[in-house]
C-alpha positions in Angstrom: 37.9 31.3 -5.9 34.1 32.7 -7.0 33.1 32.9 -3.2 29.4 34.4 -3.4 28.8 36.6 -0.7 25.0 37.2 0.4 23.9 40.5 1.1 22.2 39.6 4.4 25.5 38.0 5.5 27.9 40.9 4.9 27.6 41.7 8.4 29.4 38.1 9.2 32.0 37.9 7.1 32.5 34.2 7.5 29.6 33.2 5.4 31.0 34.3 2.2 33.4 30.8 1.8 30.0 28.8 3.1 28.9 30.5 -1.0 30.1 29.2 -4.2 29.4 30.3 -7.8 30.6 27.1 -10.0 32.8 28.7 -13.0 33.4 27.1 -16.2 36.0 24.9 -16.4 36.9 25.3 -12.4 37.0 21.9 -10.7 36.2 21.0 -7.3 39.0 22.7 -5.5 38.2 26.1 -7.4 34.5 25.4 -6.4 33.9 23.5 -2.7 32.4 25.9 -0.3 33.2 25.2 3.2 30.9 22.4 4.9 30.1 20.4 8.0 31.4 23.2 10.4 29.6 24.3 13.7 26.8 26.4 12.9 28.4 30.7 13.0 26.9 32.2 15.5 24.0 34.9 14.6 23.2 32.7 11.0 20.0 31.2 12.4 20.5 28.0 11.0 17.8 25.4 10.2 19.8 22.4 10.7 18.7 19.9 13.0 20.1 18.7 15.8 22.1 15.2 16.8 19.1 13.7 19.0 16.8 14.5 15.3 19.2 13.0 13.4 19.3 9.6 15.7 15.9 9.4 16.6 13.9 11.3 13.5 16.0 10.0 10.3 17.1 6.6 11.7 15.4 5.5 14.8 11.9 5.8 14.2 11.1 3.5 10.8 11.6 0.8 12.8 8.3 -0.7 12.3 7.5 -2.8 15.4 8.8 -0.5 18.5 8.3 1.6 20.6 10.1 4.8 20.6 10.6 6.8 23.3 12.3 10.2 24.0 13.6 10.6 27.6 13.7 14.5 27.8 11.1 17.2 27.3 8.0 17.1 25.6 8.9 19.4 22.7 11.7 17.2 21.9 9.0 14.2 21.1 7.0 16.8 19.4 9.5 18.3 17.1 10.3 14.7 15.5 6.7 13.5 15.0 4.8 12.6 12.4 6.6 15.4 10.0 8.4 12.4 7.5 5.8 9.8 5.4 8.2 6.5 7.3 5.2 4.4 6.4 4.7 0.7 7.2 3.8 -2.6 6.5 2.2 -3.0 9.5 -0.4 0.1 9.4 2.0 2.3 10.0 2.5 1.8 14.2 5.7 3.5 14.3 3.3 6.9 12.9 0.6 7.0 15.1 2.2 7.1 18.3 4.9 9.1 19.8 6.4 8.7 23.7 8.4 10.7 25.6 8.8 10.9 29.9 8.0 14.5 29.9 10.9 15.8 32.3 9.7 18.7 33.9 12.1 21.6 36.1 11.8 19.0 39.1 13.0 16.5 37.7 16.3 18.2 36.4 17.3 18.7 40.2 16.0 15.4 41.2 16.8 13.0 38.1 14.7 10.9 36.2 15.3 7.7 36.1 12.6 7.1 38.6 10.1 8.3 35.5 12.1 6.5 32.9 11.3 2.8 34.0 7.8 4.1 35.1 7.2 5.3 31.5 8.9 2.2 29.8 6.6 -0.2 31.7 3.4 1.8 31.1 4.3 2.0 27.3 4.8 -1.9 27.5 1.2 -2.5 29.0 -0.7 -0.2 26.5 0.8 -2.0 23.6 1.2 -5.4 24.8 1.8 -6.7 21.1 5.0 -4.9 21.2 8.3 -6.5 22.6 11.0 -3.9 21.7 12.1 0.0 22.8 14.4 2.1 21.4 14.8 5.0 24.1 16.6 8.3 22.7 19.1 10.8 25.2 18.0 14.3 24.9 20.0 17.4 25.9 18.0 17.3 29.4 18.8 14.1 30.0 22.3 13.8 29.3 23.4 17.0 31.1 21.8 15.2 34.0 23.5 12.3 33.6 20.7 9.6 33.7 21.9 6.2 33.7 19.7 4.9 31.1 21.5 1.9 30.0 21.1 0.8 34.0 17.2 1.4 33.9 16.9 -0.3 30.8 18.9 -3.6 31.9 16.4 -2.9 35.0 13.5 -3.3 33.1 14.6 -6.5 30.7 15.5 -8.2 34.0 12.0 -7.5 35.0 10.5 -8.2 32.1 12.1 -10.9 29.9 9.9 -10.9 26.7 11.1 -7.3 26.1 14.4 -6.1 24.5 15.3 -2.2 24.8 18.0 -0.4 23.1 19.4 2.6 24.2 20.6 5.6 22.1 22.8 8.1 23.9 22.5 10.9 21.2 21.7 14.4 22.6 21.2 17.6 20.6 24.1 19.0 21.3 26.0 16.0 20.5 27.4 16.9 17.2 27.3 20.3 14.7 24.3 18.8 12.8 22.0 15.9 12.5 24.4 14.0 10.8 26.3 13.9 14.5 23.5 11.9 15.3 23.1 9.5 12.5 26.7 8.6 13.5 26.1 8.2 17.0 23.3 5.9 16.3 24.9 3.6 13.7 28.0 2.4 15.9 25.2 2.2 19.4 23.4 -0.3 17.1 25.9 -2.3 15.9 27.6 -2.5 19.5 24.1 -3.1 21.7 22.5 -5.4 18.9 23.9 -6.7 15.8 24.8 -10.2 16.6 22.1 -11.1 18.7 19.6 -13.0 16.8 20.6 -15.5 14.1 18.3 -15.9 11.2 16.6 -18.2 9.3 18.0 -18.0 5.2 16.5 -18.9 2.2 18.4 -18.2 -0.6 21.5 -18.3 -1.8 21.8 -14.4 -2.2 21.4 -12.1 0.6 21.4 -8.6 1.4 21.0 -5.9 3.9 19.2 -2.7 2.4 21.0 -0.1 4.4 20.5 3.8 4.1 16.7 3.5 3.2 13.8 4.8 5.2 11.1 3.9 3.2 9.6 7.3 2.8 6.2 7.1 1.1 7.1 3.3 0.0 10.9 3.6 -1.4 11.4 0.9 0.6 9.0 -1.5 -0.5 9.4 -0.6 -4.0 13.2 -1.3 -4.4 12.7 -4.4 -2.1 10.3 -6.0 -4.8 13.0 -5.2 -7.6 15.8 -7.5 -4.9 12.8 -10.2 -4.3 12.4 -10.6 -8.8 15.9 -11.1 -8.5 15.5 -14.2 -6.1 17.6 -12.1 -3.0 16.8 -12.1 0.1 16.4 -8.7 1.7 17.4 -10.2 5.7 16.9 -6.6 7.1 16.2 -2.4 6.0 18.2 -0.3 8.3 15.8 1.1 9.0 12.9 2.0 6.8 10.0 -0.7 7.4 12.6 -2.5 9.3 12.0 -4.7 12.0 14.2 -4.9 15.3 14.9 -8.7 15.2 15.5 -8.4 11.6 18.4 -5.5 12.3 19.8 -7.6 15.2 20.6 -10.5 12.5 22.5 -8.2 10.2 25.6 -10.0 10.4 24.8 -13.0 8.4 24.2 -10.9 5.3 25.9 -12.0 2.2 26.3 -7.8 1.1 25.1 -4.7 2.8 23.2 -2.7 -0.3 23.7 1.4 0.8 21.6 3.8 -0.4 22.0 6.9 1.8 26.2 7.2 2.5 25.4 10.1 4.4 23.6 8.5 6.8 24.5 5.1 7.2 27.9 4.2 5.9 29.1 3.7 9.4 27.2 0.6 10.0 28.4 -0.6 7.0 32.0 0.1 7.4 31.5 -1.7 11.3 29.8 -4.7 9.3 32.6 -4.9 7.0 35.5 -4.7 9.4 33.9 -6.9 12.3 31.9 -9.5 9.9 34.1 -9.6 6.5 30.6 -8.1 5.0 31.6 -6.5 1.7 29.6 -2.8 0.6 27.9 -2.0 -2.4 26.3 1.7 -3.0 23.4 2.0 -5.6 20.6 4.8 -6.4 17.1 4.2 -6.4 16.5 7.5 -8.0 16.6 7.7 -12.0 16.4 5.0 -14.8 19.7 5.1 -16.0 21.5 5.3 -11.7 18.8 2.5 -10.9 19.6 0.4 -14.1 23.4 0.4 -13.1 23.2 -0.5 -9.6 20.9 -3.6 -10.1 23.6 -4.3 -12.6 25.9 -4.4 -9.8 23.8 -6.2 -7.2 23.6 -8.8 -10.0 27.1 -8.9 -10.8 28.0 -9.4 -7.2 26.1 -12.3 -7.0 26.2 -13.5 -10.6 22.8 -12.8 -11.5 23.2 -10.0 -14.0 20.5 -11.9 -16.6 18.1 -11.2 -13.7 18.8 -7.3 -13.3 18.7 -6.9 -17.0 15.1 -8.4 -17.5 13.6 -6.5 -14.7 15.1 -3.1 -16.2 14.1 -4.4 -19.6 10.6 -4.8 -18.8 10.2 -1.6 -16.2 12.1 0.9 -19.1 9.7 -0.8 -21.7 6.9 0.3 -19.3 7.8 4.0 -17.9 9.9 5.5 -20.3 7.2 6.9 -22.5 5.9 8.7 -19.5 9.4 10.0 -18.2 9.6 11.4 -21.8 6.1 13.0 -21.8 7.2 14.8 -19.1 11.1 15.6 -20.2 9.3 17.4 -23.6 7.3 19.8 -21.1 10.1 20.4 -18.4 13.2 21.3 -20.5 15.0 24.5 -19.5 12.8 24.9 -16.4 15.4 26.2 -13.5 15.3 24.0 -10.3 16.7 24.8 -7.0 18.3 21.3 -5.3 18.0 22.3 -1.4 17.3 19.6 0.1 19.4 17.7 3.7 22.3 16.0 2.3 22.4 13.1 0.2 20.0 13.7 -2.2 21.8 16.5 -3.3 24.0 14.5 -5.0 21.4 11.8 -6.0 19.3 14.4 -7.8 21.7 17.1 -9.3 23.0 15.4 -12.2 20.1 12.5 -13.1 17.9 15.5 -13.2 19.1 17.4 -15.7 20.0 14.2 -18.3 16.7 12.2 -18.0 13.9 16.0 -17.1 15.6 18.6 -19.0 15.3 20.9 -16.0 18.3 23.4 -15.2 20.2 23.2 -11.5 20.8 26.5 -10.8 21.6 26.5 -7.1 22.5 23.4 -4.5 23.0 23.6 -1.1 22.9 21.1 1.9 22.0 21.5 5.5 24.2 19.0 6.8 25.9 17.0 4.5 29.6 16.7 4.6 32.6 18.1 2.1 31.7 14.6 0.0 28.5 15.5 -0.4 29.1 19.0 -1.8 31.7 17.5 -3.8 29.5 14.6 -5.8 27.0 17.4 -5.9 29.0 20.2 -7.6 30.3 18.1 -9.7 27.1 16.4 -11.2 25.7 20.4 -11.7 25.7 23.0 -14.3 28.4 25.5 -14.6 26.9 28.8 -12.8 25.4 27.0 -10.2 25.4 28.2 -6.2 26.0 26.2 -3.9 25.1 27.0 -0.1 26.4 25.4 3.0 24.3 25.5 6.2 21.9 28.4 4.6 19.6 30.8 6.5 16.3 31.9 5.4 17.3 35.1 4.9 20.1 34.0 2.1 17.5 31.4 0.8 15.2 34.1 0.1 18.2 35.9 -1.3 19.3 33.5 -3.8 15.5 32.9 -4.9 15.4 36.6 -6.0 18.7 36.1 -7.7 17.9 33.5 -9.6 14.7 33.1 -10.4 13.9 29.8 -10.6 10.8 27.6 -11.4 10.7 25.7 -8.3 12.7 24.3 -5.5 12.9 20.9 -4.1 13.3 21.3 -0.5 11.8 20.6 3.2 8.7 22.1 4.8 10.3 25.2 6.3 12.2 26.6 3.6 9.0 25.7 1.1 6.9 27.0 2.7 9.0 30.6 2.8 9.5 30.0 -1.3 5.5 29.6 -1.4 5.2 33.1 0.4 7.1 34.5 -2.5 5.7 33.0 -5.3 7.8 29.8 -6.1 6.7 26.7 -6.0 7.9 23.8 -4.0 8.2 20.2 -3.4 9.3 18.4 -0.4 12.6 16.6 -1.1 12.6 14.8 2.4 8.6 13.6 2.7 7.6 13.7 -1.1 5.0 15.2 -2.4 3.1 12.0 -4.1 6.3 9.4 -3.9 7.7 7.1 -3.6 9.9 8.5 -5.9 12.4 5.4 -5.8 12.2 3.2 -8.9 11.0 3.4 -12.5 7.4 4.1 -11.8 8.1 6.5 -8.5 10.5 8.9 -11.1 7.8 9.4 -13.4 5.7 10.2 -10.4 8.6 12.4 -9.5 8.7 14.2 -12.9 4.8 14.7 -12.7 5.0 16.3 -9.5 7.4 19.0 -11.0 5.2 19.6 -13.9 1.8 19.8 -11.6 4.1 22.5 -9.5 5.4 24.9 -12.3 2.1 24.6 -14.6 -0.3 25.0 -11.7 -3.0 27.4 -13.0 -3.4 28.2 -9.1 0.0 29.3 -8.5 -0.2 31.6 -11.4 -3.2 33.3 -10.1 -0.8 33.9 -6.9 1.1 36.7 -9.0 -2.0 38.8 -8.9 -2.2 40.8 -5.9 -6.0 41.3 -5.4 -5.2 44.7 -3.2 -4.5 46.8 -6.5 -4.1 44.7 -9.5 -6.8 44.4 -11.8 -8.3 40.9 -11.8 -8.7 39.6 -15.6 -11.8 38.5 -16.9 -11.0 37.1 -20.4 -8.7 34.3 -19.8 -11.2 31.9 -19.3 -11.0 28.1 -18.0 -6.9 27.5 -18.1 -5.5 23.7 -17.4 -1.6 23.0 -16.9 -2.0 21.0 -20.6 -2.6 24.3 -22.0 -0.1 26.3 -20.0 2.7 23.7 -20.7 1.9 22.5 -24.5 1.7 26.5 -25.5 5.2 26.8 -27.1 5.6 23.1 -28.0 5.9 21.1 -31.6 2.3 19.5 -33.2 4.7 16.4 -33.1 5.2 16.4 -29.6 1.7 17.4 -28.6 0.3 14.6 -31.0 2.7 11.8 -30.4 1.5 8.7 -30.1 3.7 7.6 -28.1 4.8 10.0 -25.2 1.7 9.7 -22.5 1.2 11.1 -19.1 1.6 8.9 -16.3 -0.7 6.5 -15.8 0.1 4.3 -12.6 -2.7 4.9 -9.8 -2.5 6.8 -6.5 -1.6 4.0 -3.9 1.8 2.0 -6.3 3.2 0.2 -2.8 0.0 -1.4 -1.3 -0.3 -3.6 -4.1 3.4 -5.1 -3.5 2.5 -6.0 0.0 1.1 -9.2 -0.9 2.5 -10.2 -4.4 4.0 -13.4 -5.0 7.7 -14.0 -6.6 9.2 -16.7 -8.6 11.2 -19.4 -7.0 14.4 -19.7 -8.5 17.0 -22.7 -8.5 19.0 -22.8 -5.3 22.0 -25.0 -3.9 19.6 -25.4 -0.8 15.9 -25.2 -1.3 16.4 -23.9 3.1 20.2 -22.8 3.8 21.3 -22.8 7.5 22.5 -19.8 9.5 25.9 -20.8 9.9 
């Protein structure tokens, strides 16, 4: 087995099977690094915890509530405002963050007393807004608040408000993912079920396993609504609470994100008969097949095909500008979990760029397995890395830039490689025909950036040239290039605007022949 063992971690000797080198011809047995295990002690992780992964991933795009953390401050602090879960209704879920601030006191005493007085005063200062989702934290649950009790408390109380309670501290699994778990089967115990909705077509869908990061959301919904389906609910991206409470009556739950939000689905499909269906937003040729198969489900494959007809027609040029300029360029895929897997092969086919290492934080053994598989031979792949071994594996390999989160990108920046941020985006959404062009651009902007080059110059003793004169990423990236690519007439740089979601907010669809012009909810 080509275990890869990290200099930095020779001094824990466990690391070296969390390491692959893929081989050629090895297959996943020869190639699977171990995955999904509790964090070794002394490898400084940077995995989140199980209270992140409830509240940060899947609780908070929930457009139209009010979240609040029952623990510390930090807790709050540590999930806010650090992902783009933007809205349709300026962005509510963004601008505010909540949390009952247990102090030392209050760990002897309990908090439960704070808890309802905290829920109440978030209810008056937003008087607009009906529903609460309150998140356990490690302080609270060691303490053993009763929070389901306090909550009940408070709906008795107060009628017109609905509260749902997440018992998901950090410690409550090895990773994040611990908490996306915990937070799927609460939801679909406390909620689903609840509200029956009104339908209007004859096809219709829950779009699970999408957060809606920088529009994702909104931009795959529009494809669903050309197609005549009704989207009933998002878990959760741009969601709304009563929406997720009617998930039940949905014809097919659509999941994006398996890593995150498979559970609900396999609960939706064992209690309410509700088949599954996983897609991928991300590339023209994953997108084109799974609004094949939304379309097939529902017989409405003439549908799928025009849309990707007409959007292919429009972006493929652009994609292709951009393929001509990125081939050969070596990527780094480090991003949480499921994109891992989205990314690593579509990539390489449709940008010409080079996987050279994968890794995930906290996916699980499936994860590593789709992604291994959809990469290069020669490729590492990392489980649970540090910064120490990130760093390590940047010097190894050289490569042109990373896609990864904040922290580790910002380490890559300090030496020298460029980054983009596979969990907030850059400039996304990067979902849909137009968002992977923006995707591809964003790659090219990173590795020709005249600015990062001038970062290789280390003003303390090198000489600071004076003959190179005005430089633009055109001429840095055209240099080696054919006249017949540089001149075609055909190839073009993107040319979508700045804001490519706003616009969908309002737009009008066709109306398409029904059984029932208005269907009932039974």
């Amino acid at each position: 087995m080509p275990y890869h063992e990290f200099e930095c971690s020779k001094c824990i000797p466990e690391r070296k099977k969390h390491a692959v080198i893929k081989g050629p011809g090895e297959n996943l047995t020869d190639a699977l690094p171990l995955g999904y295990l509790n964090t070794i002690p002394g490898t400084i992780s940077e995995r989140g915890c199980a209270y992140c992964g409830a509240k940060h991933v899947i609780g908070t795009p929930m457009k139209d509530v009010i979240h609040m953390s029952h623990g510390p401050i930090g807790c709050t602090y540590d999930t806010w405002q650090t992902k783009r879960y933007i809205s349709d209704n300026d962005n509510f879920q963004l601008k505010y963050t909540y949390a009952t601030d247990m102090k030392e006191k209050h760990i002897v005493f309990g908090a439960e007393t704070v808890l309802k007085k905290n829920i109440i005063e978030a209810f008056k200062a937003f008087p607009d807004i009906k529903r609460m989702t309150i998140y356990q934290t490690c302080a609270s649950a060691l303490i053993g608040d009763d929070m389901e009790a306090v909550a009940q408390e408070v709906m008795d109380e107060m009628p017109d408000v609905d509260i749902f309670v997440c018992n998901s501290p950090g410690f409550g699994g090895p990773s994040q993912s611990g908490g996306h778990h915990k937070i799927n089967i609460a939801w679909i115990n406390q909620k689903v079920g609840k509200v029956e909705p009104e339908i209007t077509s004859d096809y219709v869908i829950n779009y699970v396993g999408e957060y809606n990061i920088q529009g994702d959301q909104e931009v795959m919904t529009d494809y669903f609504k050309r197609m005549g389906i009704q989207v009933l609910s998002t878990f959760t991206g741009n969601g709304s609470y009563d929406d997720l409470r009617a998930m039940h009556k949905a014809h097919l739950n659509v999941l994006e994100c398996a890593r995150s939000a498979e559970y609900i689905c396999n609960e939706l499909r064992q209690r309410y008969g509700t088949p599954r269906l996983d897609i991928d937003g991300f590339g023209f040729e994953p997108l084109s097949a799974s609004l094949r198969k939304v379309g097939l489900f529902f017989g409405i494959e003439d549908r799928a095909q025009k849309i990707i007809d007409e959007e292919v027609a429009r972006w493929k040029p652009e994609l292709d500008w951009y393929k001509e300029r990125l081939k050969g360029k070596k990527v780094c895929l480090w991003p949480g979990g499921s994109k891992l897997w989205h990314w690593a092969h579509v990539i390489h086919a449709e940008m010409g760029v080079e996987v050279v290492s994968v890794y995930t934080k906290f996916g699980h053994q499936g994860d590593m397995e789709k992604g291994i598989a959809r990469c290069e031979e020669g490729a590492l792949a990392i489980d649970d890395p540090n910064e120490l071994e990130g760093l390590e594996a940047m010097e190894m390999l050289k490569p042109d830039v990373i896609f990864t989160g904040k922290r580790p990108g910002e380490v890559a920046k300090k030496i020298r490689v460029p980054y983009l941020n596979a969990h907030a985006y850059h400039n996304g959404p990067y979902k849909g025909f137009e968002g992977w062009v923006r995707f591809a651009r964003d790659i090219y902007n990173a590795i020709y950036s005249p600015i990062h080059k001038l970062a290789f110059l280390d003003i303390s003793k090198d000489e600071i040239p004076t003959d190179k004169g005005f430089v633009t990423r055109r001429m840095l990236s055209d240099a080696n290039l054919s006249e017949k690519i540089t001149s075609s007439t055909e190839l073009r740089e993107y040319t979508g605007g700045f804001d490519s979601v706003s616009k969908l907010r309002n737009k009008s669809y066709p109306e398409f022949p029904s059984s029932q012009r208005k269907l009932s909810a039974v």
